[in-house]
ZAVO-40923 format. One line per 8 residues: number of its first residue (from 1); their letters; for each residue x, y, z of C-alpha. Coordinates in steps of 0.001 Angstrom, whole numbers, plus 500000, padded with zeros to 6 digits. Layout:
<nodes>
NUM) A) X Y Z ~ ...
</nodes>
This chain:
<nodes>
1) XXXXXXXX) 539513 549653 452827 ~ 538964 548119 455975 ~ 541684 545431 457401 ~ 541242 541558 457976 ~ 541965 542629 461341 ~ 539407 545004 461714 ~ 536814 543376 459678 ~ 537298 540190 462309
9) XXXXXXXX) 536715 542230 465069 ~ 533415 543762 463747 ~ 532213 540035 462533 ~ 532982 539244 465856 ~ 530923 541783 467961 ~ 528170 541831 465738 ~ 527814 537953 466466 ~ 528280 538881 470248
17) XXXXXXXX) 525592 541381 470330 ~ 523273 539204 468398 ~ 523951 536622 471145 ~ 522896 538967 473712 ~ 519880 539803 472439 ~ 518613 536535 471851 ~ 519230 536000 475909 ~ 516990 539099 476266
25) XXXXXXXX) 513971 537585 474811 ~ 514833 534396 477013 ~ 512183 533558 479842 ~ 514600 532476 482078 ~ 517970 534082 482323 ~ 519645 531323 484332 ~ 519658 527983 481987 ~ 520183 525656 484597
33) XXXXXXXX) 517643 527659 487287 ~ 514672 525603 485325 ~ 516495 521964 486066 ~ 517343 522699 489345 ~ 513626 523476 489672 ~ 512559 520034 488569 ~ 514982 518705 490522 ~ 513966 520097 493603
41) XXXXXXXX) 509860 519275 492884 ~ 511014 515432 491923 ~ 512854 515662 495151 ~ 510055 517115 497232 ~ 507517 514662 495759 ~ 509718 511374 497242 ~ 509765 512713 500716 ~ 506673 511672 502531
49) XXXXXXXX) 504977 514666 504783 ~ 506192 513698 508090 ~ 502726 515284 509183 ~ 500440 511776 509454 ~ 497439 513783 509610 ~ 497438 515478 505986 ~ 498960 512523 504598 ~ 495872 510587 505873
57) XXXXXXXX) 493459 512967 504331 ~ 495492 512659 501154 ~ 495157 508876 500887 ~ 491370 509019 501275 ~ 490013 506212 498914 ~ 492001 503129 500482 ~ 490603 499494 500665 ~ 489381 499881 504617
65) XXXXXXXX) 487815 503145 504326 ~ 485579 503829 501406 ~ 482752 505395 504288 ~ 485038 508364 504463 ~ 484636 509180 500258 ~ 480530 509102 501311 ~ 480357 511299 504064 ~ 483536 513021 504253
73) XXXXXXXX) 484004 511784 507772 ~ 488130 512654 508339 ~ 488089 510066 511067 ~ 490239 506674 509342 ~ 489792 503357 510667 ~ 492553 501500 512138 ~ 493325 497867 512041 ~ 492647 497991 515958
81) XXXXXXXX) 489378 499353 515362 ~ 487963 496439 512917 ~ 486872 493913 514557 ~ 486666 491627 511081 ~ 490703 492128 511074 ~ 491296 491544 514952 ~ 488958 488094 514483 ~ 491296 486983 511683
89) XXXXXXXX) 494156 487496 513572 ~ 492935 485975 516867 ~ 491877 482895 514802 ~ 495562 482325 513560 ~ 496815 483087 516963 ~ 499381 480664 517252 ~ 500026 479586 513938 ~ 502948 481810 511761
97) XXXXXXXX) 502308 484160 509981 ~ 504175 485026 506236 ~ 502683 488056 505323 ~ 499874 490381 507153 ~ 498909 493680 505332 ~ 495969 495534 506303 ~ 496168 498216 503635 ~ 496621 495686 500785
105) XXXXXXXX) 493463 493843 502792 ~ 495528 490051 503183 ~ 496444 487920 505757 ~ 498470 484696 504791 ~ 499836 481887 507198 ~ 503271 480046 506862 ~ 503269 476679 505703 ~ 502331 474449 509127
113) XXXXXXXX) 501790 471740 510782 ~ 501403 469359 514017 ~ 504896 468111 514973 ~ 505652 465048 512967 ~ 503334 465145 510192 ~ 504317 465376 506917 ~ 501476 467330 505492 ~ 501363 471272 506388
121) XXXXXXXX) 498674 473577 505643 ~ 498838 477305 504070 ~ 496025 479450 504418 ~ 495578 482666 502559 ~ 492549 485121 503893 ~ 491617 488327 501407 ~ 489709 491310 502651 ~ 487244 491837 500214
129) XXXXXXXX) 485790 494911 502550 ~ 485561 495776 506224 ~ 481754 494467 506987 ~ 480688 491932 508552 ~ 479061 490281 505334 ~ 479699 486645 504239 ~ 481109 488508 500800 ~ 483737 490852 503092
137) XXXXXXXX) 485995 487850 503030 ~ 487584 485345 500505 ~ 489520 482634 502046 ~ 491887 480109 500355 ~ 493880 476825 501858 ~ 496192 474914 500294 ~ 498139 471519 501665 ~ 501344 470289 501267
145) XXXXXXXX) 502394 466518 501394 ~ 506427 466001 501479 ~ 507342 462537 501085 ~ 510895 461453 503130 ~ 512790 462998 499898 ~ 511530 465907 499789 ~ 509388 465331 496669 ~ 506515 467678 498055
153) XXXXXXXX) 502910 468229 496654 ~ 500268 470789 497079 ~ 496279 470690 496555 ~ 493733 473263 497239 ~ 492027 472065 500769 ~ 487940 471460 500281 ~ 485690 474749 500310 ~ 483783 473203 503295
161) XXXXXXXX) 487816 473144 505163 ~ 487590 477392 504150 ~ 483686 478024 505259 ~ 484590 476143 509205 ~ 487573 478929 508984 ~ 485429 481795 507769 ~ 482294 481072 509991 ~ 485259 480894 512478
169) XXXXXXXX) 486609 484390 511997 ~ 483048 485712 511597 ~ 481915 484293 515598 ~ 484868 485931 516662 ~ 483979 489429 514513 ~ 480330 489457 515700 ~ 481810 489295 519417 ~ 483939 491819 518849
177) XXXXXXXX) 481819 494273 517671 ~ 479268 493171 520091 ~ 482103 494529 522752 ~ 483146 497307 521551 ~ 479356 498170 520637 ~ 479021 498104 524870 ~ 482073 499802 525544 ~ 480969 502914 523632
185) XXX) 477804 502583 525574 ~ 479392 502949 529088 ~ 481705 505795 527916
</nodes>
């Protein structure tokens, strides 16, 4: 008869050995080899490529350059390089601006005003594409009238207020281009 002893021992090795060759069958040998893994890709994917070039081509279908998706053109256009943008900001030249993003395709002014008034005007201008088309922009103004305590109300300004601002920004545009159009000439 075998001992309790003995009889542990061989319970005990058998369970080992069946252990062992369930790691056998295992893909992966190293159980924490597959986290780190993800780890490291989740990591990789938060770093931007320092390389502005390939992360360009990567980000190929933004709002200011839908030509490049038609004729797979790698050359992006800048904010410097449309005149519909520079017009905009030339016409606010002067006036403070809250928030100016030319990837998100918006332009919007502080509240403001002439120096003692008590009304002050916001303007909000929306980049609906980069061509010179009456349909390339959307423009919204909005005026505030403050009262001595403070108790302040706003009203959208008349469309006729946003057309003066967008035929504005569209004189300005049309130069622009018209410049740059003889500046490519003589180079």
């Amino acid at each position: 008869m075998i001992s309790p002893k003995k009889l542990k021992f061989l319970l005990l090795v058998t369970i080992l050995i069946n252990l062992q060759a369930c790691a056998y069958f295992k893909k992966d040998s190293d159980p924490g080899a597959e986290k780190d893994n993800e780890v490291k890709k989740l990591i990789k994917k938060k770093r931007p490529n320092p390389d502005l070039k390939q992360r360009a081509e990567k980000n190929e279908g933004t709002l200011f350059n839908t030509n490049r998706l038609k004729n797979n053109n790698t050359n992006f256009e800048f904010s410097t390089s449309n005149p519909l943008w520079r017009a905009t900001l030339n016409s606010f030249e002067g006036i403070p601006l809250q928030t100016v993003s030319y990837s998100g395709g918006v332009i919007v002014t502080d509240w403001w005003s002439k120096k003692g008034s008590s009304e002050s005007i916001k303007i909000q201008v929306s980049f609906q594409s980069n061509e010179l088309r009456a349909s390339s922009l959307k423009i919204s103004s909005f005026k505030k009238k403050c009262d001595k305590i403070m108790n302040c109300k706003i009203a959208n300004l008349p469309q006729n207020f946003n057309e003066e601002i967008k035929n504005n920004i569209f004189d300005q545009a049309k130069r622009l281009k018209i410049e740059d159009e003889e500046r490519k000439i003589k180079n």
